[in-house]
C-alpha positions as CSV (number, residue, x, y, z in Angstrom):
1,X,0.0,0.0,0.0
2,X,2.7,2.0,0.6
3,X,3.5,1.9,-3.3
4,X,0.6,2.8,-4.1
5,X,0.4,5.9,-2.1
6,X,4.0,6.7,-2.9
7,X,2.9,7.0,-6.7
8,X,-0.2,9.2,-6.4
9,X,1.9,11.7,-4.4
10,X,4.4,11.5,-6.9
11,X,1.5,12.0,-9.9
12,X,-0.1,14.8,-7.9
13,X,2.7,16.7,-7.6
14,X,2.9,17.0,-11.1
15,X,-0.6,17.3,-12.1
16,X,-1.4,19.5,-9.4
17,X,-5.2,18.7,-8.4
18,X,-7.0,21.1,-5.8
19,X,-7.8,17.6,-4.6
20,X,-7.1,13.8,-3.8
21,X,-10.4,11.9,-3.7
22,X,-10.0,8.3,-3.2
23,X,-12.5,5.3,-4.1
24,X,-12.8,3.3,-1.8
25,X,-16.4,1.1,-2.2
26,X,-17.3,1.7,-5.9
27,X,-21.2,1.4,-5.4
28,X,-24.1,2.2,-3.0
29,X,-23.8,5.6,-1.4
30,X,-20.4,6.6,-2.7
31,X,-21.5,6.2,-6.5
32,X,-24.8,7.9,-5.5
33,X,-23.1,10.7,-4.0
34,X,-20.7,10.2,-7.0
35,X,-23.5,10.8,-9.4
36,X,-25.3,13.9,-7.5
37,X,-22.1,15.6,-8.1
38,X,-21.3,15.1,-11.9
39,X,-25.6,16.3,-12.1
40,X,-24.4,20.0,-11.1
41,X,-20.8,20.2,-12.7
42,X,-19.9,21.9,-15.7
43,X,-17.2,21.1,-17.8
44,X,-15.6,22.1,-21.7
45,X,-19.4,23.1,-23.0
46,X,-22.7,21.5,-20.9
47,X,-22.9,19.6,-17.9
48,X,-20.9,16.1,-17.1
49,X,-24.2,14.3,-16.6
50,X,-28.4,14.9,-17.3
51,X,-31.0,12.8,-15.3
52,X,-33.5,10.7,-17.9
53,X,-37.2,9.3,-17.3
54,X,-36.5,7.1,-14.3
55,X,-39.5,5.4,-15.2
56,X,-38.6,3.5,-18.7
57,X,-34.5,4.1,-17.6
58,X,-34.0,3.9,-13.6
59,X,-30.8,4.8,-12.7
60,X,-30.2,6.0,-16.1
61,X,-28.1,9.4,-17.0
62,X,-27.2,11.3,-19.9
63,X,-23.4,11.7,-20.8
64,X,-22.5,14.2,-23.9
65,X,-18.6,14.3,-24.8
66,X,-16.9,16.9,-26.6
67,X,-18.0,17.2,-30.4
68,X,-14.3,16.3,-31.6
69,X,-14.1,13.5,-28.8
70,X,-16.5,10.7,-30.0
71,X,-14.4,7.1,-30.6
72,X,-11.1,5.3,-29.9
73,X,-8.0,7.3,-31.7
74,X,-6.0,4.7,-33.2
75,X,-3.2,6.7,-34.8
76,X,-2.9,8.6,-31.5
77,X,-2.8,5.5,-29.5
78,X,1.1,4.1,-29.3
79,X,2.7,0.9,-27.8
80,X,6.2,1.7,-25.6
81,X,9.2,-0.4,-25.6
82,X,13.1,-0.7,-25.6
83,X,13.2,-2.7,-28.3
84,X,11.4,-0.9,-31.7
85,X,10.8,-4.6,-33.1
86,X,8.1,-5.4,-29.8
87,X,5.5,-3.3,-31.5
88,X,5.6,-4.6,-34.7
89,X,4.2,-3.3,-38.1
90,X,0.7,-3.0,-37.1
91,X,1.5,-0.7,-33.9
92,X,2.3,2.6,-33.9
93,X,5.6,3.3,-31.7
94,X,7.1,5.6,-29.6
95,X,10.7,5.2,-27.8
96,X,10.4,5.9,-24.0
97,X,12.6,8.0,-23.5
98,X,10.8,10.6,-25.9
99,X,7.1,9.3,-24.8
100,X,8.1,10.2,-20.9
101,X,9.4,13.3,-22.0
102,X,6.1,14.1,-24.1
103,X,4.4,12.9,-20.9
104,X,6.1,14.9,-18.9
105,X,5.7,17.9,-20.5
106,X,1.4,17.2,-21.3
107,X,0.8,16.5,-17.5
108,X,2.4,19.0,-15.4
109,X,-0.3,21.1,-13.8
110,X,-3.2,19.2,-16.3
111,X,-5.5,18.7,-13.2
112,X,-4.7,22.2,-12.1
113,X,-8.5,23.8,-10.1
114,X,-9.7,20.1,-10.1
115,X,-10.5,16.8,-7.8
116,X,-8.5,14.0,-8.7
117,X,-9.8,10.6,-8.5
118,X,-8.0,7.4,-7.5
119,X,-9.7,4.4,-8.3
120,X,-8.5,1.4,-7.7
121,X,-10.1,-1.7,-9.2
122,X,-9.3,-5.4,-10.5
123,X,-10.1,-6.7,-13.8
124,X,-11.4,-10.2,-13.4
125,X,-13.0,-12.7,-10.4
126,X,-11.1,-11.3,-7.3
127,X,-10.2,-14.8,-6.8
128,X,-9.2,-15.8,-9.9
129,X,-5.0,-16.0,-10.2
130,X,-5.5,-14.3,-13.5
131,X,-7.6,-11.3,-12.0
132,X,-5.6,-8.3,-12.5
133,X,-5.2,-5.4,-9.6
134,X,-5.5,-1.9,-11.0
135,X,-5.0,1.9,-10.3
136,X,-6.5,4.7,-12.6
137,X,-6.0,8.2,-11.7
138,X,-8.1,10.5,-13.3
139,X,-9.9,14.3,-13.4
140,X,-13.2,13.4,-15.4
141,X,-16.2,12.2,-12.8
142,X,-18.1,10.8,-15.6
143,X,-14.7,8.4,-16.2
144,X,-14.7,7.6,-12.3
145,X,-18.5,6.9,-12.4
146,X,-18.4,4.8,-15.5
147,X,-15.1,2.4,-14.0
148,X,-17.1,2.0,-11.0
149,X,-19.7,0.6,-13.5
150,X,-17.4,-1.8,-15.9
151,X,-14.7,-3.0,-13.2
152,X,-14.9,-4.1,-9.4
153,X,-13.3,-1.1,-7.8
154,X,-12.8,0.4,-4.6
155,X,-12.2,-2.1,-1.7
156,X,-12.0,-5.4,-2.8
157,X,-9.0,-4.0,-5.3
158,X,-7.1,-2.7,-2.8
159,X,-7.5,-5.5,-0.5
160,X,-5.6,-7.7,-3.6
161,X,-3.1,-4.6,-4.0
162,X,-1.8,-5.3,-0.6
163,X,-1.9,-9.5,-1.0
164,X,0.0,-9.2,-3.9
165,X,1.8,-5.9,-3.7
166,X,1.9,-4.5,-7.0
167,X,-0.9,-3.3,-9.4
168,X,-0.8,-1.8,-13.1
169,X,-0.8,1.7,-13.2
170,X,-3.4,4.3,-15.4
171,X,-2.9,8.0,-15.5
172,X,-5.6,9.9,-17.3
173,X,-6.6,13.7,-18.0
174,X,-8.9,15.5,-19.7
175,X,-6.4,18.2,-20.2
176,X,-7.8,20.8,-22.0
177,X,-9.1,18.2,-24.8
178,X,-6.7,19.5,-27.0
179,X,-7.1,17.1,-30.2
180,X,-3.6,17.9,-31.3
181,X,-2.3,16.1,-27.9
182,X,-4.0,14.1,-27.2
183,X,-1.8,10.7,-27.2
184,X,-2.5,7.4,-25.2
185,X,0.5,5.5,-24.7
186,X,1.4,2.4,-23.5
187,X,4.4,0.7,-21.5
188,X,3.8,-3.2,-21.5
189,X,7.0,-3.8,-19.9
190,X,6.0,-1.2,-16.8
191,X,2.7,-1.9,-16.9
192,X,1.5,1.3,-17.1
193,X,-0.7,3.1,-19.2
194,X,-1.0,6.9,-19.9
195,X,-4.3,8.4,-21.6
196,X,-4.2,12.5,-21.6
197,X,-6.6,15.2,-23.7
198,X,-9.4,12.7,-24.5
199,X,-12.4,12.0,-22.5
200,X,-13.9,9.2,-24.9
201,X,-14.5,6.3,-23.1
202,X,-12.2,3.6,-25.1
203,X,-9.6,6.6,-25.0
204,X,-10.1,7.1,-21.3
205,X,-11.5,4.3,-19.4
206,X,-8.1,2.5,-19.2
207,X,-9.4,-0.7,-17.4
208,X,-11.3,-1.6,-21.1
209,X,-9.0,-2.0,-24.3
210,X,-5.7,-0.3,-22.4
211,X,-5.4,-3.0,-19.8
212,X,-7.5,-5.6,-20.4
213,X,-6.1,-5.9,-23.9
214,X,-3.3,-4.5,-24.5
215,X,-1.4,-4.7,-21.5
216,X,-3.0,-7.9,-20.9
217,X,-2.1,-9.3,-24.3
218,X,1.6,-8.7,-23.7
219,X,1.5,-9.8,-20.0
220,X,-0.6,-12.9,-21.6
221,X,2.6,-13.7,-24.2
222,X,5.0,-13.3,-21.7
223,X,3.0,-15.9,-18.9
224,X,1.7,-18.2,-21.3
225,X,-2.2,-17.2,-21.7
226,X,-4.2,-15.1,-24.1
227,X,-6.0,-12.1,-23.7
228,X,-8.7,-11.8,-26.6
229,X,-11.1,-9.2,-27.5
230,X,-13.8,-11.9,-27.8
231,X,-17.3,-12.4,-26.2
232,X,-18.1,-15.4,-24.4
233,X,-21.6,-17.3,-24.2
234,X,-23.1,-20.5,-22.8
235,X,-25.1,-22.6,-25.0
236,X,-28.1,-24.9,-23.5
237,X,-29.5,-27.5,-25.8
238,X,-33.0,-28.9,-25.2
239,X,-31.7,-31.7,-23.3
240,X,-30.2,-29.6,-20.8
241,X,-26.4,-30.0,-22.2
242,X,-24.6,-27.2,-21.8
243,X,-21.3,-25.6,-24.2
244,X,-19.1,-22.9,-24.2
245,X,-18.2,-20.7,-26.8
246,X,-15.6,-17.5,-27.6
247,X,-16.2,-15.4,-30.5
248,X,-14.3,-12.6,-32.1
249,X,-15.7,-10.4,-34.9
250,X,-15.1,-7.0,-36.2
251,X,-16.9,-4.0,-35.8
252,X,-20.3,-4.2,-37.0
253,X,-20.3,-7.6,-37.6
254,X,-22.8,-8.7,-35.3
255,X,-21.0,-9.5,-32.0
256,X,-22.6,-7.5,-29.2
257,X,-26.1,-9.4,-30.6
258,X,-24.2,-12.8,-30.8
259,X,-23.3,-12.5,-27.1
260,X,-26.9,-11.5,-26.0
261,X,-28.4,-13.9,-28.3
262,X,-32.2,-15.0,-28.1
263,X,-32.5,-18.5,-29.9
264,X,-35.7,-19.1,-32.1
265,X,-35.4,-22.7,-32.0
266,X,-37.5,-24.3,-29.3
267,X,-35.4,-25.4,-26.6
268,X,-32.6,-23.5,-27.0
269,X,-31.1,-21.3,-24.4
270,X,-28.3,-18.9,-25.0
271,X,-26.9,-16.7,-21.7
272,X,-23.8,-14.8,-21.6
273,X,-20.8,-14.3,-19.5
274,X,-19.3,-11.4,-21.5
275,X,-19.5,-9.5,-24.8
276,X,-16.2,-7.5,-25.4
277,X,-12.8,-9.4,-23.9
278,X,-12.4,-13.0,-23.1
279,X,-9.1,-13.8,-21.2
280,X,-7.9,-17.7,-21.8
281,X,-5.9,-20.0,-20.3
282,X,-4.6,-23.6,-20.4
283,X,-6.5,-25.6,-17.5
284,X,-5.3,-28.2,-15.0
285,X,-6.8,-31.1,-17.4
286,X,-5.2,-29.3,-20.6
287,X,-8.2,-27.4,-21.9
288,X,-9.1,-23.9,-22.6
289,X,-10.8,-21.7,-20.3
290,X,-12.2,-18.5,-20.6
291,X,-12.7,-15.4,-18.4
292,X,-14.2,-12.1,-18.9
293,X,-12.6,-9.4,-16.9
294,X,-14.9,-7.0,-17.0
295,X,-18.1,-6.0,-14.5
296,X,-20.2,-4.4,-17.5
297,X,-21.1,-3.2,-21.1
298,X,-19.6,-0.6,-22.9
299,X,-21.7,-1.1,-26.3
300,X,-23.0,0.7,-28.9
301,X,-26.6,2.2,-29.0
302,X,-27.4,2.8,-32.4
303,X,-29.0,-0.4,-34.1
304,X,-29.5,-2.2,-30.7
305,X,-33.4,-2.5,-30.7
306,X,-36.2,-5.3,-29.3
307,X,-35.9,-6.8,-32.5
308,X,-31.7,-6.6,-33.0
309,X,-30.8,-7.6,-29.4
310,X,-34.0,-7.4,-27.3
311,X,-31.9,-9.0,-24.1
312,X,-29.9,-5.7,-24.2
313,X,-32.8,-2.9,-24.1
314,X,-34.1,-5.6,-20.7
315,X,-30.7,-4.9,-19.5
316,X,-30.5,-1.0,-20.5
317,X,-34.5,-0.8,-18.5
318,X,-33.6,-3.0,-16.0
319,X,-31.6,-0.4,-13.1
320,X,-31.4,-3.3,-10.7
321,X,-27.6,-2.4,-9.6
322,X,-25.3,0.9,-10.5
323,X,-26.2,3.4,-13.0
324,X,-26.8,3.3,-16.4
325,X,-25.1,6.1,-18.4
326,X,-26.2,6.6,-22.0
327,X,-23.3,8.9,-24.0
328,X,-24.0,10.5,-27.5
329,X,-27.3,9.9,-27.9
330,X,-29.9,11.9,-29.4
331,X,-32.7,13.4,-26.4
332,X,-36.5,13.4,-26.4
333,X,-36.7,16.3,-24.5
334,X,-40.1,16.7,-23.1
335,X,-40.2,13.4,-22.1
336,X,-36.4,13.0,-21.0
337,X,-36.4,9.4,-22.8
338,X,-32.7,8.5,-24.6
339,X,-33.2,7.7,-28.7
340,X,-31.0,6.4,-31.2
341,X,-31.4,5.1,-35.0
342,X,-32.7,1.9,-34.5
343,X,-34.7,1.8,-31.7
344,X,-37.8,1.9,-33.4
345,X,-40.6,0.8,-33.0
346,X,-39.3,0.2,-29.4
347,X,-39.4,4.0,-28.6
348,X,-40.9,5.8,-31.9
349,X,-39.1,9.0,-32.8
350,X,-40.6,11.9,-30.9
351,X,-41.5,15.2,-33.0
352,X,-39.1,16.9,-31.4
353,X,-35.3,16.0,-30.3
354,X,-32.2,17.2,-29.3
355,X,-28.9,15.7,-31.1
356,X,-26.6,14.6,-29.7
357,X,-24.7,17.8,-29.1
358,X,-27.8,18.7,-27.3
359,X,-29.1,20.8,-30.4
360,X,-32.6,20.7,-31.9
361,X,-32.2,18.2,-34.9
362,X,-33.1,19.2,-38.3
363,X,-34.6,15.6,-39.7
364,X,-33.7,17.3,-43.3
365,X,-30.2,17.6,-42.4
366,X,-29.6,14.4,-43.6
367,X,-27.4,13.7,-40.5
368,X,-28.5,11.3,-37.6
369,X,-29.6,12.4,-34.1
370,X,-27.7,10.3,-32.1
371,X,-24.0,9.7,-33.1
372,X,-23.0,7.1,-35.0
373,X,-20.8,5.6,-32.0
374,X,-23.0,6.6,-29.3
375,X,-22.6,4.4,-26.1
376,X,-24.4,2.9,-23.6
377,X,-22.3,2.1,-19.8
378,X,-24.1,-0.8,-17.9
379,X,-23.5,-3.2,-15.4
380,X,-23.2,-6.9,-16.2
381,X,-25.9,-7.6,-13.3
382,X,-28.4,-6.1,-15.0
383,X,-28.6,-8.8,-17.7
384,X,-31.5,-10.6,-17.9
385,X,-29.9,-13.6,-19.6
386,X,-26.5,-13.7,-17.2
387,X,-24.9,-16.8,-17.0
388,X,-24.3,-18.3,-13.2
389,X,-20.6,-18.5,-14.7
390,X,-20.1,-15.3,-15.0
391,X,-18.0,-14.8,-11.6
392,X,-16.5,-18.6,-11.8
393,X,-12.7,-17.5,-11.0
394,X,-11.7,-20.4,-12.9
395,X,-13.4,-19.6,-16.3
396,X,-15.4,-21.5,-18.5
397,X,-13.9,-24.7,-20.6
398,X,-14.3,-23.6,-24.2
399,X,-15.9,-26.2,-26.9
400,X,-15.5,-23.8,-29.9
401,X,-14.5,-20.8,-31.0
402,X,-15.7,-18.7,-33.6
403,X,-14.1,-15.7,-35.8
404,X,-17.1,-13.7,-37.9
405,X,-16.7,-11.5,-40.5
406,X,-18.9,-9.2,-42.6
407,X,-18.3,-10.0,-45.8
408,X,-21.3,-10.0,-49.4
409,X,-19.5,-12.4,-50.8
410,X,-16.7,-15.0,-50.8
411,X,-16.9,-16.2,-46.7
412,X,-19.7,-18.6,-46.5
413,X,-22.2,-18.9,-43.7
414,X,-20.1,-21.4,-41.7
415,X,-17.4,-23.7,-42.1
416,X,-15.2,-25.2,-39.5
417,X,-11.5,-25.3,-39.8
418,X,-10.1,-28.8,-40.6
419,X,-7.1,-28.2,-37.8
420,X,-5.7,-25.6,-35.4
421,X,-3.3,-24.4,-38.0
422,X,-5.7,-23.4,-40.2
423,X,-8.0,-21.9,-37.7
424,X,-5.4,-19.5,-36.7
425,X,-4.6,-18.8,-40.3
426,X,-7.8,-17.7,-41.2
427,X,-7.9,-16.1,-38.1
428,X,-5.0,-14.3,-38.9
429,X,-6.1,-13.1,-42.3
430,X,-10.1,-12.5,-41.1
431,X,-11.2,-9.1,-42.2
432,X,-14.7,-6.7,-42.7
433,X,-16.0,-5.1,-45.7
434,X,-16.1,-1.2,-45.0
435,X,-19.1,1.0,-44.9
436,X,-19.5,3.9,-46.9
437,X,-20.2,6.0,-43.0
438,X,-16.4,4.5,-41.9
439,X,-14.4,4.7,-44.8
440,X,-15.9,6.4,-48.1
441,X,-15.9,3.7,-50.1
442,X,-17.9,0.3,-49.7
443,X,-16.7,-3.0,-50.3
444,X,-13.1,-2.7,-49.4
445,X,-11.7,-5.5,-47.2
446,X,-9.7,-4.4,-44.2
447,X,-8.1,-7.0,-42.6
448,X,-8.2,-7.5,-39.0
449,X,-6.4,-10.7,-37.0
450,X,-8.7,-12.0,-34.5
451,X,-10.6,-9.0,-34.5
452,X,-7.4,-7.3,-32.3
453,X,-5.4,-5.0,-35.3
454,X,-5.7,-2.4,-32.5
455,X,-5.7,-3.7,-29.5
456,X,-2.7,-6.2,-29.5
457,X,0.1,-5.4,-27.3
458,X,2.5,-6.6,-29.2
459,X,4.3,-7.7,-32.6
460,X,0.9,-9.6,-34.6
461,X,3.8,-11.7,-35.9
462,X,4.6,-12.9,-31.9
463,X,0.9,-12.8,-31.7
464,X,0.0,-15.5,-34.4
465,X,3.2,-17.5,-33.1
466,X,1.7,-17.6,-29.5
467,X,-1.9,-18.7,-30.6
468,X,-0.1,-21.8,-32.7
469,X,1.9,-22.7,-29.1
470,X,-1.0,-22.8,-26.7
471,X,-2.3,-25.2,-29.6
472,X,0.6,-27.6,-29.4
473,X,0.3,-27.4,-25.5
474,X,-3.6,-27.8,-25.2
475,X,-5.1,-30.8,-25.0
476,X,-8.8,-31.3,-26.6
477,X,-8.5,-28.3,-28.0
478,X,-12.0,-26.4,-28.7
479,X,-12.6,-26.6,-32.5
480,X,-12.4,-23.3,-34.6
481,X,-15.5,-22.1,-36.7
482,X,-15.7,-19.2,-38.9
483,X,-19.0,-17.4,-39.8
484,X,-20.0,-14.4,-42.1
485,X,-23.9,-13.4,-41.5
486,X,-23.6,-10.8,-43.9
487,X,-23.5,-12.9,-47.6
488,X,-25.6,-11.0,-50.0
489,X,-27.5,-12.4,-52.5
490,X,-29.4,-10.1,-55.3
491,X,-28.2,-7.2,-53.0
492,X,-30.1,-8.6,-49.9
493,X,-28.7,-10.6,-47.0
494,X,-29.2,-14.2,-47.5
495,X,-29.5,-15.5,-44.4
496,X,-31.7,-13.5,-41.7
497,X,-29.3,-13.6,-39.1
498,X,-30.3,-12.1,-35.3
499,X,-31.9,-15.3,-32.9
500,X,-32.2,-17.5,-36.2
501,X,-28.1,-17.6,-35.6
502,X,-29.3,-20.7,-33.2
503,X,-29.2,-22.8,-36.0
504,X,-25.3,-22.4,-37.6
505,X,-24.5,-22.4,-33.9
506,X,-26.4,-25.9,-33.6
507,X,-24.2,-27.4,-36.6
508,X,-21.3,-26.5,-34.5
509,X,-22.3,-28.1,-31.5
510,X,-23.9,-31.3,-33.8
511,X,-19.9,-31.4,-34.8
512,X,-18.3,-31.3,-31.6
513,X,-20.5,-33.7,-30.9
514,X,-20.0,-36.1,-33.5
515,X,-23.2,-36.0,-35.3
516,X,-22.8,-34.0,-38.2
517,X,-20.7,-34.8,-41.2
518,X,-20.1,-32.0,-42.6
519,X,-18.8,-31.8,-46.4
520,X,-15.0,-31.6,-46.9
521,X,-14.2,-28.4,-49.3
522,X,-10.8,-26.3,-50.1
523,X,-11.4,-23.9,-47.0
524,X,-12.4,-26.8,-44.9
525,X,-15.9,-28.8,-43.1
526,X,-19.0,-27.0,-44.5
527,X,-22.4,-28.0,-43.5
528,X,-24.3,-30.2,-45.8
529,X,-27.5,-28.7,-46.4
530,X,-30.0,-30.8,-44.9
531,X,-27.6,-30.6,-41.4
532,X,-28.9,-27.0,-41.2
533,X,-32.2,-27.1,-39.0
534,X,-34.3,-24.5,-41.2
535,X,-37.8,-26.1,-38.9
536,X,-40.1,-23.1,-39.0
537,X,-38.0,-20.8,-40.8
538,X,-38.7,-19.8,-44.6
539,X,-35.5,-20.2,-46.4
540,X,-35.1,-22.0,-49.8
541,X,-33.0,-24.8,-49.9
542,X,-31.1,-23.0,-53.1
543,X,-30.6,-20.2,-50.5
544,X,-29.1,-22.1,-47.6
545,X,-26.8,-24.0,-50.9
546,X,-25.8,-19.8,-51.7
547,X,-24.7,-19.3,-48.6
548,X,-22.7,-22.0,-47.8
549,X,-21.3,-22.0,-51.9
550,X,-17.5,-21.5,-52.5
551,X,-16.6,-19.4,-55.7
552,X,-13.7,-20.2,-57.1
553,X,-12.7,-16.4,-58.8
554,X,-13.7,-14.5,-55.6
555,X,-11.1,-17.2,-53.6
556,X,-8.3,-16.5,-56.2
557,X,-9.1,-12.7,-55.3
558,X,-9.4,-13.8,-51.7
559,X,-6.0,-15.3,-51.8
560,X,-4.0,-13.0,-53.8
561,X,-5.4,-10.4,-51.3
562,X,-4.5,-12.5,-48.1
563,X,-0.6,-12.8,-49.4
564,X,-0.4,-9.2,-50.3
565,X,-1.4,-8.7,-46.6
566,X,1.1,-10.9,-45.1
567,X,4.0,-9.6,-46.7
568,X,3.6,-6.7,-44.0
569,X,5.5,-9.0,-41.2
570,X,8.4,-9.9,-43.1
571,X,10.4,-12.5,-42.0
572,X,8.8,-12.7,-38.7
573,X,5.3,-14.5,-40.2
574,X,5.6,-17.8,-39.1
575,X,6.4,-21.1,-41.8
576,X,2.9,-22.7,-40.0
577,X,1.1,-19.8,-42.0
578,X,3.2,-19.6,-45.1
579,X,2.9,-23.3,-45.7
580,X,-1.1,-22.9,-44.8
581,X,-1.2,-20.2,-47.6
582,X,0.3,-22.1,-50.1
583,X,-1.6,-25.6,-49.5
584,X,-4.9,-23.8,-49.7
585,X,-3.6,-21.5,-53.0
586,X,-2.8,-25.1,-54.7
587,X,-6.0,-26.7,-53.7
588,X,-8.1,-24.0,-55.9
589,X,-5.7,-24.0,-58.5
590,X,-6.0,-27.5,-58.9
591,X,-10.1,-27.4,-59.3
């Protein structure tokens, strides 16, 4: 403890707050009290926090972020180490020496006039021996209010600060939200992580992607486990059977729905033990467990909708434990009600509505109400569909994993990988089509390993190596599925996606189990089409045969495409993949 108190002197006398103001239970009267404040502070244009209808949202508050502050920065976001070759070609690096000098320089008297907040917090089951003890510092309430919401802060963190004596350090400041420096940096090999001029809350709520993936993924490398931005769920057939799956898929490619999943087949339950990060390790008997370290959801509102993902708006109504704080939405403002596009017919849009800069919208603007990456903060308790796993310190043993991508053509609807080298090539090479909102252009693959392009810690070359040794050290290894939801047909989505998901998910389990064939193609096991259960679901045969068809021109596009990409990590790539590449490349050419 006496490290710990060391360092906030040491970062206080630097920043310069008017005030030290520790965390010490993370809920109940200290997060109400918490809350009460951030309702009458002001800061950089509005107030930190609006009260909503506590009717339809109890516990529910109102978050707007600066206008040029509204998502994760990823060419301001660098990776710290002595060696330039750690980081890799994917990361952007900074030496140390000039990043603590930049730091330096950004922080002194940044908290000038303003409370600082200590919060101390673990990622992960307390008394799990992969749980991680943690320590933000920071001079945003809203950031305090929401880590109270996604970790386990206050007490029972500092209780495993002083069993284990050491913790990984955050330091964040809103600055003066300067965009030009704003800079999160990280230092894997100090564990410590410093976010400064952004109050977004992947940019500033350190505990999420910083820790929990980046610093995790190195720390993971270096001890042997993995640390994965995947969701996790628990599958319950109709005879009571239950599985356990990890999936990783890139934005907008359906995983937040995936891990709140409501099955249309009869029978079927679906309950989740985490949507975002998935930390896994090698069990006692051999096989892969997984964790999630967080306490809550950090999602995205627009899109999420009674029909999309109705066990998320129960959890978003529910107020059962915490606060709920919605950020960058658009605002009925006579009835205080939160509204997105999307959540019709759930909440119909109201004649009138403030954006979400807290302006009147102008519906002929052509611009949406709500931003595009407005957020929703919630605790995990509040799910309606929670898995009694959730908090099991060990984890969960995994029977698949599965890698989605959002893709009109080429990926089919499911196929299974034929081994774990090929799993982790395709993962490796996975990727989503862009939208015309993110990029400009539509249709353009950008590749993104395991869904984790910006949130590994480390070289992606090291990365892909470490994935193929916890496969040659893991026993019954969990088989590897890929899916794509998104294959268009005519310019409509073939398949209809959402609960009716159930029924790819199914063929997995059928396979693990040993009751499904499969077909043997170029890529690997694809369904047969009759080992799809389409019972009360109006799809065409010819349809389900679409979805699951291999083309032969869009894989020699596919592939020429996939080596262009690998090139990138030189020498470092390993053979496993090369000599993957090139079996597959010969088995179209010889069709």
């Amino acid at each position: 403890m006496k490290e710990l108190e060391n360092w906030v002197e040491e970062q206080a006398k630097i920043l310069k707050p008017k005030e030290i103001v520790w965390i010490s239970e993370g809920e109940g009267k200290e997060l109400e009290n918490l809350v009460t404040q951030a309702l009458k502070e002001n800061f950089i244009g509005g107030k930190v926090l609006y009260e909503l209808n506590q009717t339809p949202f109890p516990h529910s508050f109102l978050h707007r972020s600066h206008p040029e502050d509204v998502a994760r920065t990823e060419h301001r976001t660098f990776l710290s180490f002595k060696d330039k070759n750690l980081a890799g070609p994917t990361n952007n690096f900074m030496g140390i020496q000039e990043a603590k000098e930049l730091i330096y320089n950004l922080s002194k008297n940044a908290m000038e006039g303003r409370k600082m907040y200590v919060i101390p917090f673990i990622m992960g089951n307390p008394d799990s021996h992969y749980s991680l003890p943690c320590v933000q510092i920071t001079d945003s309430i809203y950031v305090a209010i929401s880590m109270c919401i996604m970790t386990r802060a206050g007490k029972v963190a500092l209780e495993k600060i002083k069993e284990r004596g050491k913790f990984i350090k955050g330091i964040h400041s809103l600055g003066n939200l300067d965009k030009d420096k704003k800079y999160i940096i990280h230092f894997p090999e100090e564990e410590l992580v410093v976010s400064l001029n952004s109050g977004y809350g992947g940019n500033a709520l350190l505990g999420k992607k910083c820790i929990a993936l980046r610093i995790a993924s190195y720390k993971g490398w270096c001890e042997g486990w993995l640390a994965e931005h995947m969701l996790i769920i628990e599958v319950e057939n109709p005879e009571g059977k239950k599985f356990y799956f990890a999936a990783a898929a890139p934005s907008a490619s359906g995983k937040t729905n995936l891990a709140l999943l409501s099955p249309t087949l009869p029978g079927w339950k679906v309950r989740t033990l985490g949507d975002d990060i998935a930390w896994i390790h090698i069990g006692d008997d051999g096989k892969l467990y997984a964790l999630n370290p967080e306490a809550g959801f950090f999602g995205v509102a627009p899109g999420t909708s009674s029909k999309t993902n109705p066990n998320m708006i129960k959890t978003l109504k529910s107020g059962k434990h915490l606060v709920t704080i919605f950020t960058n939405v658009a605002l009925d403002p006579e009835n205080l009600i939160p509204w997105w596009e999307g959540l019709e017919p759930d909440i119909p849009k109201p004649k009138k509505l403030l954006d979400w800069q807290g302006k009147y919208w102008d519906s002929s603007s052509g611009l949406p109400a709500a931003h595009p990456n407005s957020r929703f903060t919630v605790s995990i308790r509040n799910c309606p569909i929670l898995s009694p796993e959730y908090d099991n310190p060990k984890g969960v043993p995994l029977d698949g994993i599965i890698f989605g991508s959002r893709r009109s053509s080429t990926i089919p609807l499911v196929f299974e990988a034929k081994d774990w080298q090929t799993g982790i090539f395709f993962a490796a090479t996975m990727g989503a089509e862009t939208t015309a909102a993110a990029e400009g252009k539509v249709g353009i693959v950008r590749r993104d390993p395991f869904s984790m392009l910006p949130f590994c810690g480390y070289n992606m070359a090291y990365y892909f190596k470490h994935w193929l040794k916890i496969g040659k050290i893991a026993k019954n290894k969990p088989k590897i599925f890929f899916v794509n939801w998104f294959r268009k047909k005519d310019g409509y989505f073939v398949w209809p996606g959402f609960g009716e998901n159930i029924r790819v998910i199914k063929w997995m389990i059928d396979r693990i189990e040993g009751k499904a064939k499969g077909v043997e193609k170029e890529i690997g096991i694809i369904p047969k089409e009759e080992e799809i259960d389409l019972s009360g679901l109006e799809m065409k045969r010819e349809d389900v045969e679409f979805a699951l068809s291999l083309k032969r021109d869009e894989w020699e596009k596919e592939i020429s495409d996939i080596e262009v990409f690998l090139k990138s990590f030189g020498d470092e790539l390993p053979d496993e993949i090369r000599k993957t590449l090139h079996s597959i490349k010969k088995k179209f050419k010889n069709i």
